[in-house]
N, C-alpha and C positions, 0 to 999 in steps of 0.2 A: 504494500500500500504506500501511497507517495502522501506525506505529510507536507501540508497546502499552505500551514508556517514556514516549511522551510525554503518552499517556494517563492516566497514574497523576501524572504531574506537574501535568496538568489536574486534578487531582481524580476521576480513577475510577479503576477499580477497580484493588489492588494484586496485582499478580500474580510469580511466582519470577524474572522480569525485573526485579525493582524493588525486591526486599527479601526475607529469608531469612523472615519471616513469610509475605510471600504465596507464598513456596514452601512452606509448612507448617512447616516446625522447628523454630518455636515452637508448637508446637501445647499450650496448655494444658488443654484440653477436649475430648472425641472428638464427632465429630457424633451428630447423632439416626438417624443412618443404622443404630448398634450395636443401633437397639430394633428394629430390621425382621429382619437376619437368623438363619433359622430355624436351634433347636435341633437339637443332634445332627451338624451339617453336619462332618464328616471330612474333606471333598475333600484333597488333598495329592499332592503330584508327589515326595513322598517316597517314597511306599507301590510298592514294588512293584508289588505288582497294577495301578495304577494304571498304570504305565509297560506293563505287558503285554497288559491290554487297549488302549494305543494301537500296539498292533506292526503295523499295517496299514501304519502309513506305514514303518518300514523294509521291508515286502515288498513294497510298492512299488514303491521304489529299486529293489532287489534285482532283481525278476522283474516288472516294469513296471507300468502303474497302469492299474487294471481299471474305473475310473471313467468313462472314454469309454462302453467298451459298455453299461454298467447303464446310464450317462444315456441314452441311444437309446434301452432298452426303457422306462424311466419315460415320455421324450418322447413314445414312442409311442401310450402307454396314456396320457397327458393329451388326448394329441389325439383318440384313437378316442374318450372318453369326453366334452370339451368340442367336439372341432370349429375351435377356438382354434388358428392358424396364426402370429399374430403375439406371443403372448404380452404382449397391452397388460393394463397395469391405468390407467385413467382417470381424472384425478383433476382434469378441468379442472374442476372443481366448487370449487376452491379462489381461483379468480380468477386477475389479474393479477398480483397482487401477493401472495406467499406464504412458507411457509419450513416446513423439515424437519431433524427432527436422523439425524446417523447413527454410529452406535457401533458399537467394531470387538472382535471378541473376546469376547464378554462373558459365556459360561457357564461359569464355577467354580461358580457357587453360594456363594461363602461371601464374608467383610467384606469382600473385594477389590471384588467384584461390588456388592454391594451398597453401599458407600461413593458409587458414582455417581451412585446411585437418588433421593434428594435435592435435586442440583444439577440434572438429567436433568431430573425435574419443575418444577422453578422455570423454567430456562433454554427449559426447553420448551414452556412450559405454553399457548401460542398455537400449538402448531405444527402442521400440518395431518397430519402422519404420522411414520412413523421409517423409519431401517434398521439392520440385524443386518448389518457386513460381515464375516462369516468368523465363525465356530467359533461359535454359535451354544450348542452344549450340549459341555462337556468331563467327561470324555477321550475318547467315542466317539462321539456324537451320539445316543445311545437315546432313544426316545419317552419313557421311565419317566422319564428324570433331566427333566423339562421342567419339572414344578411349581416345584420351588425353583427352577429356572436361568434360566427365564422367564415364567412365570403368575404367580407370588405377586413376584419384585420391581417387574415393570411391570405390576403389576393397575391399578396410581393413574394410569397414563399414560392418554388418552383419546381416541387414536387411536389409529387403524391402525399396526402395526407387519408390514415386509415383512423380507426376507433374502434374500442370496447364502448359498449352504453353503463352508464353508470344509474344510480336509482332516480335521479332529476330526469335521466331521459325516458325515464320507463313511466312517469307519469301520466303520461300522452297514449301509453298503449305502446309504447316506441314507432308510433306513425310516424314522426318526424325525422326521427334518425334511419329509421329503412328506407325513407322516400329519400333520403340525401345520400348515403354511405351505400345502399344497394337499390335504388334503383326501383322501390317496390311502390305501387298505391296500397293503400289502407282494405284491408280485408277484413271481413264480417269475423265476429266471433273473437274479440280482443275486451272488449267491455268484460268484469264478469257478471253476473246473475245473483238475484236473492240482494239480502239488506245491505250488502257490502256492494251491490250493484249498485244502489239505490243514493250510498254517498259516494262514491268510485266519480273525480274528475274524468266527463265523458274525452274523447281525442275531439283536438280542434280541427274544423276542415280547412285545408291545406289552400291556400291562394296560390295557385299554379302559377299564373303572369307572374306577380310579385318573387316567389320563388325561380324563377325560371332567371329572371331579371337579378337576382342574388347569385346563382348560381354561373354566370357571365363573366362572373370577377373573376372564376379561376376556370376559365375555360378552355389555355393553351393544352396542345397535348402533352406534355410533358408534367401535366398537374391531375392530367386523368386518373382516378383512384376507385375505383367501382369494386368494393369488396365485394365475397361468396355469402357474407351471413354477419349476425350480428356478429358469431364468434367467427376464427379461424387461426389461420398458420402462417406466416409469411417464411419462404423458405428463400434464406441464403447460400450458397456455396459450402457456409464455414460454419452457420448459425440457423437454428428454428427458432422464432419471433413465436409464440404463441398464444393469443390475446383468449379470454375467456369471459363473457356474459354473466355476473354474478344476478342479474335483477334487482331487487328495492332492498333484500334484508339479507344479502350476500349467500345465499344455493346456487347450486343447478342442478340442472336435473336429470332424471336417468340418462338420456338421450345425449346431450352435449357430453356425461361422465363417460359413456363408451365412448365417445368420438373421444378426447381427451388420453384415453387410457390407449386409444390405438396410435393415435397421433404421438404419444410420449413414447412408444416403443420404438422410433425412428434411434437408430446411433448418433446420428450428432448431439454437441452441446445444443444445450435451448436456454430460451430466458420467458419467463410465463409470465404477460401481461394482465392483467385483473382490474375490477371494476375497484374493489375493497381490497386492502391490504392484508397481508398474514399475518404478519408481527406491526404493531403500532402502540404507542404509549406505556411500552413495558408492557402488551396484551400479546397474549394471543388468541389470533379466527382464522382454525385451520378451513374452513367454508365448505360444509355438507355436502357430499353428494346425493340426491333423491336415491334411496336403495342401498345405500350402506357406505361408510369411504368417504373419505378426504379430501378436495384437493391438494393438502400439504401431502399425504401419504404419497400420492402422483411426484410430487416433487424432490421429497427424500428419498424416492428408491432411486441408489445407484445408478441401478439399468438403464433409467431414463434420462442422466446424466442432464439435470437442471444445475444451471448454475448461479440465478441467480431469480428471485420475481417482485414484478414491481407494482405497486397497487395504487390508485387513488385513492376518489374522497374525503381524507384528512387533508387539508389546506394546508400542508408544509410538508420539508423535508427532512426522513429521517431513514438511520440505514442501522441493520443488525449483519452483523454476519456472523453468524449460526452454525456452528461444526454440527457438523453430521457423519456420523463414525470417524473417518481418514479424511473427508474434503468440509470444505467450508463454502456455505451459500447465504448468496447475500440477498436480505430481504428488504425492499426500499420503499419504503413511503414518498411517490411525488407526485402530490397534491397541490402542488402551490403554482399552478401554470396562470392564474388570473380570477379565482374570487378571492373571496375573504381572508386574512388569515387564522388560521385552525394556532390557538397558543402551543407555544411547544413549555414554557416555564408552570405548565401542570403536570408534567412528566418527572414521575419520578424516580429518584436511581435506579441507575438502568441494571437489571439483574436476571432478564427473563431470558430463556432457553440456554443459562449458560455463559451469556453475552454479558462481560465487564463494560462496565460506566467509561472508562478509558478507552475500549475497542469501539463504541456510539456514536453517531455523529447524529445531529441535527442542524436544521437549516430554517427559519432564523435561530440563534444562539436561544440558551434561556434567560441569559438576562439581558437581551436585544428585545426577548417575548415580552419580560416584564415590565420592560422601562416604555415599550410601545403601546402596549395598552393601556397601563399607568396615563400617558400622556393624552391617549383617546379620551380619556373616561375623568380626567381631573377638569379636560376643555369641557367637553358633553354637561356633565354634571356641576361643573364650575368651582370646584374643589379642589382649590390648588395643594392641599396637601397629603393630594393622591398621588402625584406626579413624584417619579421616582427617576431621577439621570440614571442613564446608561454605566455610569461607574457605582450609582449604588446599587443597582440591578445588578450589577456581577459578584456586589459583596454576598447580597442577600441569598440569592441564589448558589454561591460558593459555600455558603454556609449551611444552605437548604439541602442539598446533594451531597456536599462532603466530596468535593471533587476539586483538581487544580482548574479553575476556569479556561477557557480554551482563549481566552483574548483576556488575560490579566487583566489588574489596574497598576498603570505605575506607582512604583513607592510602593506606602501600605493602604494606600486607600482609602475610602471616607469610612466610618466608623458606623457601626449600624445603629440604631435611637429607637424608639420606642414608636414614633411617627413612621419610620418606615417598616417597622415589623405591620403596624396594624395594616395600612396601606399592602402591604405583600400578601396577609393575609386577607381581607376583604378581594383583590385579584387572583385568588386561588395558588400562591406561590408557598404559601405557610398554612400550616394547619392550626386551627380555632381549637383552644384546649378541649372543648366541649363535642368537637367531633363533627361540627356542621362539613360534609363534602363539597365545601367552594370550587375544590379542583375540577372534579368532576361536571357540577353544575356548570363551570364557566365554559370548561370543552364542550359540553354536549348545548347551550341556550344561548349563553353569553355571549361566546365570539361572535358568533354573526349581525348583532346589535351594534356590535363594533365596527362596520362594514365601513370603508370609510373610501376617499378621491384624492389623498395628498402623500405623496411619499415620505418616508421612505416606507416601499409596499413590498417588500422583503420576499417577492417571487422567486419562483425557482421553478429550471427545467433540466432534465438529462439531452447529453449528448453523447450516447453510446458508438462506439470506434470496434472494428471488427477485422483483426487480421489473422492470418494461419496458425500468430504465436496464442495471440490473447484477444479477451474482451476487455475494454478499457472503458469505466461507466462515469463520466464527470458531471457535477451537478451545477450550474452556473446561477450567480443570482440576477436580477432586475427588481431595484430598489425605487426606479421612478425618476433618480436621478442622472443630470447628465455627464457624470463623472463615469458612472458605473455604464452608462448605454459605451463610449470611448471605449473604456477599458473593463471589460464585465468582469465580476469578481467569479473566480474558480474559489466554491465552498468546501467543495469532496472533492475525490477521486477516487479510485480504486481498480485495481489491474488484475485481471484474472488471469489467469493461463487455461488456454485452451488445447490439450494435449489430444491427439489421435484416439480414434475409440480404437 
């Protein structure tokens, strides 16, 4: 593994490891990212409405998730219509030696999203294709929202872009993500039936013109991307890419689990893209198979030689690498392609499958997490003595974890007081003697309250590099500002070897 301090002390790039600039908080300049996004844009997890047209996923919960059966009839109708059994997209057209970026989350529509769009294209700008992991278009996945959320800010990218659907695109029935990604109209039998029918957000009808007219932006051929299915395989020379459909509450189901389990028996290394992550916030969701079985089981055997899998949904970045008998796989959380940020300073010491607090990384830092929300929520609520700088956020959190922070404070630092414990604790970084779960609360309600238009928006997206020796997986940030669009901060890295089956 290539440590990303010692990078920056080589002379590259500075990144929120290495100095409160390359974490953006000095940002004196907003990037040029401000002239791309489109007038009028509202989006906001403030609005009501907005929170009710995504009530799919608590009915979900509620009365179970209807997203297996509608995938089997899509399945169906791909199959009767292509003949396509395996769900390949082919792309050894790319050679030996290649690379792909893949961004998690990324339909707001608004600065968040597009702040990335900048960095996305420089960082990208050789790379043979992308992927969309999770949520794809928010808050429901409709066909209508696609122009701004992905036509007009990846018009300037110049390849192919695929996708997994995440649970925001399954709201819709996933109409809107079949009609874009393959090519499909809306087929009968996707609504379900009975009480849960009765509150089930119906699918929106699709404005063809309007769509048609979105879909223009990236219309060179060279940008043509017409996947098999929601799931499939993208096969390289060196690498199997393979993206997996979790639906609204992270299953699949019988049907996609054989295709998966036949598809994994292939000898090459592979990297298993997903809607939901495996390993996230010190958890783990090995995600069901309908019929018995894991996807993580699919992943830890041997045979199948995964080597690494990368999940959405959580708005940030975060990585475990996980020994598994004699090899090590690395499990990555990248969610921070363009909505909200998911805090990473409610994560705590990291200890799960094995994985030391030292072998972790996360993107933004955790006390980048605290001192930014601190600052949201002291403006919002007008309480200036919520706001916590970035160098007390690293003591607090130094002290929270029991770790050497990854971006010290020079000297010895500010001193902690009694004003910033409460403060840490009220933002879920410390725990209330009495046991209230603030951490938890803030992850799962909180954050998205926080939804905010000014940097620094502490994004992040992989740029995966693929040659005969290795797989090399870099995480880059976009903070919003225009220090970081010049020179993008490299957050991670991590270098696999890819040895002969």
């Amino acid at each position: 593994m290539v440590d990303v301090a010692k990078i920056a002390e080589r002379g590259g790039r500075v990144s929120s490891r290495t100095s409160a600039l390359g974490a953006g908080w000095e940002c004196d300049r907003i990037g040029t990212f401000a002239d791309l996004v489109p007038d009028g844009n509202g989006f906001t997890w403030l609005n009501p409405r907005t929170l009710w047209r995504s009530r799919n996923e608590v009915i979900a919960q509620l009365f179970g998730d209807p997203s297996p059966a509608a995938r089997r009839r899509w399945v169906a109708a791909l199959r009767e219509r292509d003949g396509d059994g395996d769900f390949r997209i082919d792309r050894r057209d790319l050679g030996d030696t290649c690379s792909f970026l893949v961004l998690g989350d990324t339909g707001e529509g608004d600065a968040s999203q597009y702040a990335v769009v900048p960095v996305m294209l420089k960082v990208g700008a050789d790379t043979g294709f992308a992927i969309i992991a999770s949520d794809v278009i928010y808050p429901t996945g409709s066909g209508n929202d696609y122009e701004d959320k992905f036509f007009r800010p990846y018009q300037d990218y110049p390849a192919p872009i695929y996708a997994v659907p995440g649970n925001h695109d399954w709201y819709d029935g996933l109409g809107g993500f079949m009609r874009v990604f393959c090519g499909m109209p809306l087929i009968d039998g996707i609504t379900p039936g009975g009480l849960r029918g009765l509150l089930w957000r119906k699918p929106e009808r699709i404005d063809e013109e309007r769509l048609a007219r979105a879909a223009a932006r990236r219309s060179r051929p060279e940008q043509a991307a017409r996947q098999p299915g929601p799931y499939w395989v993208i096969e390289l020379n060196r690498l199997l890419v393979v993206g997996i459909d979790t639906g609204i509450i992270n299953g699949i189901d019988a049907e996609q689990g054989a295709w998966l389990r036949r598809i994994s028996a292939d000898p090459r290394p592979k990297v298993l893209v997903t809607g939901k992550p495996i390993y996230v916030n010190n958890e783990y969701h090995p995600c069901p198979i309908e019929g018995g079985g894991t996807v993580d089981d699919i992943v830890r055997d041997p045979a199948h030689r995964y080597v690494a899998a990368i999940g959405g949904d959580v708005h940030n970045y975060q990585r475990y690498p996980v020994r598994v008998g004699d090899r090590v796989i690395q499990y990555i959380v990248s969610g921070g392609g363009g909505a909200f940020t998911h805090a990473t300073h409610t994560i705590p010491r990291v200890d799960v499958a094995g994985v030391a607090e030292d072998e972790f990384r996360c993107y933004p830092l955790r006390g980048d997490s605290l001192s930014f929300y601190s600052l949201l929520y002291s403006r919002r609520l007008r309480i200036r003595s919520l706001y916590l700088t970035p160098e007390e956020a690293v003591e607090i959190m130094s002290a929270a974890v029991g770790n050497e922070p990854p971006r010290p404070n020079v000297g010895d630092g500010p001193r902690i007081t009694r004003r910033m414990r409460l403060a840490a604790r009220l933002l879920g970084a410390l725990p209330f003697p009495f046991h209230l779960p603030v951490g938890k609360l803030f992850h799962r309600y909180v954050s998205e309250l926080a939804d905010h238009d000014t940097p620094p928006f502490f994004k992040s997206f992989l740029h995966v590099s693929v040659t005969p020796a290795e797989l090399r997986i870099r995480c880059f940030a976009a903070t919003g500002c225009l220090a970081q669009e010049i020179d993008p901060p490299l957050e991670d890295e991590v270098a696999i070897p890819l040895a002969p089956p």
